[in-house]
C-alpha positions as CSV (number, residue, x, y, z in Angstrom):
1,X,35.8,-1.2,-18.3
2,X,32.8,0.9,-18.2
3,X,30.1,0.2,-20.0
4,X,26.4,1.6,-20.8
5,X,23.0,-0.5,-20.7
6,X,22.5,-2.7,-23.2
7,X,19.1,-1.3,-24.0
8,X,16.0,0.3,-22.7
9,X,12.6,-1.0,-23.5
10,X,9.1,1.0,-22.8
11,X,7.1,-1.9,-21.9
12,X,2.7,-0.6,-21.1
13,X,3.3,-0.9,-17.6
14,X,7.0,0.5,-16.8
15,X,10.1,0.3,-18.4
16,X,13.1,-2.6,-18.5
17,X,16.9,-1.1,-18.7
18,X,18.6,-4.3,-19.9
19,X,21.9,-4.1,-17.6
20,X,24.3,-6.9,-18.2
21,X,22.7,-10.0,-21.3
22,X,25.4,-12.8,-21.7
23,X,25.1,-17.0,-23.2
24,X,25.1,-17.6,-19.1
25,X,22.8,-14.4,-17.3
26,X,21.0,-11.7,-17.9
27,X,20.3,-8.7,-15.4
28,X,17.4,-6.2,-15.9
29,X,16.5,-3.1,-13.9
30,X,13.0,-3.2,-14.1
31,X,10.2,-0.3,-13.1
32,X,6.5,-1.1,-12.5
33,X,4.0,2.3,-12.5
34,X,1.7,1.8,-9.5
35,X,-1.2,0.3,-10.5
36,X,-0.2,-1.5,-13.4
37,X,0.4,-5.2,-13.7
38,X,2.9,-7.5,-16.2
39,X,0.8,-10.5,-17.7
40,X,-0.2,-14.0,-16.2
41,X,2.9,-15.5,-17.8
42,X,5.4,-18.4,-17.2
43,X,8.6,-19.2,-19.2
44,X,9.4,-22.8,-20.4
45,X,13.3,-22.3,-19.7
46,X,14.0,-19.0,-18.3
47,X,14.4,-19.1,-14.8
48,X,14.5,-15.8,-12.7
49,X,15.4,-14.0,-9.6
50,X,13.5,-11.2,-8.8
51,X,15.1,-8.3,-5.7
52,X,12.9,-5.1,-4.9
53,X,14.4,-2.4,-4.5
54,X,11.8,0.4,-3.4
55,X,8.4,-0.2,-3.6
56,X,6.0,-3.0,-3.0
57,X,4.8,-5.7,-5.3
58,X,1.5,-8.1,-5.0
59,X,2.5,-11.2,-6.6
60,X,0.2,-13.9,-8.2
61,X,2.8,-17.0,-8.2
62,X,2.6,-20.9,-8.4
63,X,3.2,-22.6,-5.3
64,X,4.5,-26.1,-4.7
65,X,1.2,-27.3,-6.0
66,X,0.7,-25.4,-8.9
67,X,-2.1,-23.3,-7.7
68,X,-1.9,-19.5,-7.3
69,X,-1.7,-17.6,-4.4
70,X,-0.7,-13.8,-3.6
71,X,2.4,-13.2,-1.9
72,X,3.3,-9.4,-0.9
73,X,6.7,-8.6,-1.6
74,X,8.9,-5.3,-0.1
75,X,12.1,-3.3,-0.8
76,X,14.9,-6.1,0.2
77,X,12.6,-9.0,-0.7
78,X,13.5,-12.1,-3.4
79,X,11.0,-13.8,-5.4
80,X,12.3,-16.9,-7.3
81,X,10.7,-17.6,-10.5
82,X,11.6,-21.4,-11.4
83,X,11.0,-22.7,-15.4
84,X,7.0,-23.4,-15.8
85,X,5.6,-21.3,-12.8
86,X,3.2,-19.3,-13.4
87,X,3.4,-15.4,-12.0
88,X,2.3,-12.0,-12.3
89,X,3.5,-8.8,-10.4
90,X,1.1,-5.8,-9.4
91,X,2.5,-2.8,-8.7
92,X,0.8,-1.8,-5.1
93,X,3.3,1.1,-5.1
94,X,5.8,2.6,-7.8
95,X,8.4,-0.2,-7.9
96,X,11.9,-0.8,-9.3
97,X,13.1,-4.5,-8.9
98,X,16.1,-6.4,-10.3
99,X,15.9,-9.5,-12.4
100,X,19.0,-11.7,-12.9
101,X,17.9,-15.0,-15.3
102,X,19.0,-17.3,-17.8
103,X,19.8,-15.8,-20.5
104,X,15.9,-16.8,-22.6
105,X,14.6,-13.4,-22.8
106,X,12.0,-14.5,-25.8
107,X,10.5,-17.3,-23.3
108,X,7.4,-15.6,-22.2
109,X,3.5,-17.2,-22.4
110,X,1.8,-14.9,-21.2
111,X,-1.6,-16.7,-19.9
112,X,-3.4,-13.3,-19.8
113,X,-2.3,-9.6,-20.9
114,X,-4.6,-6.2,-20.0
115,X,-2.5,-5.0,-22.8
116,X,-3.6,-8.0,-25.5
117,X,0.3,-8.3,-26.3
């Protein structure tokens, strides 16, 4: 059956198409405008998968430790976002990525926001 996105959302720094939102996954096609950056954030349940597709991300992200470093991430590069890890993408390049998750779409704590959301 063919189907449309679920929904679009402007977001200050991009865009999110929401693809496929079910009780088990959700999959977002997400754009980030070069330059720009999503907030210092971390998500108590949500856990994500993040697949670049063009483009080239710097990424502030927990390690093993719980202390952040930057990791450069490329088209055909996976991040993993596990529950309580902090992150934040910068957009080195115009970037489109792919996010599949849990299906907690509210669970964001954003830590810091240029955009005081």
């Amino acid at each position: 059956m063919k189907t449309n996105a679920v929904k679009s959302v402007d977001k200050p720094w991009g865009g999110e198409k929401w693809i496929a939102v079910s009780d088990h996954y959700a999959l977002k096609i997400i754009t980030l405008n070069k330059g720009e950056r999503t907030s210092l954030q971390y998500h108590n349940q949500k856990e994500e998968h993040i697949y670049v597709l063009n483009g080239k991300l710097s990424v502030e992200e927990d390690n093993e430790s719980g202390v952040l470093q930057t990791t450069i991430y490329e088209s055909g590069e996976i991040m993993h976002n596990a529950p309580l890890m902090k992150h934040r993408l910068t957009a080195l390049e115009d970037t489109v990525f792919v996010e599949v998750s849990t299906p907690h779409l509210d669970d964001v704590v954003r830590v810091e926001d240029d955009y005081n959301r």
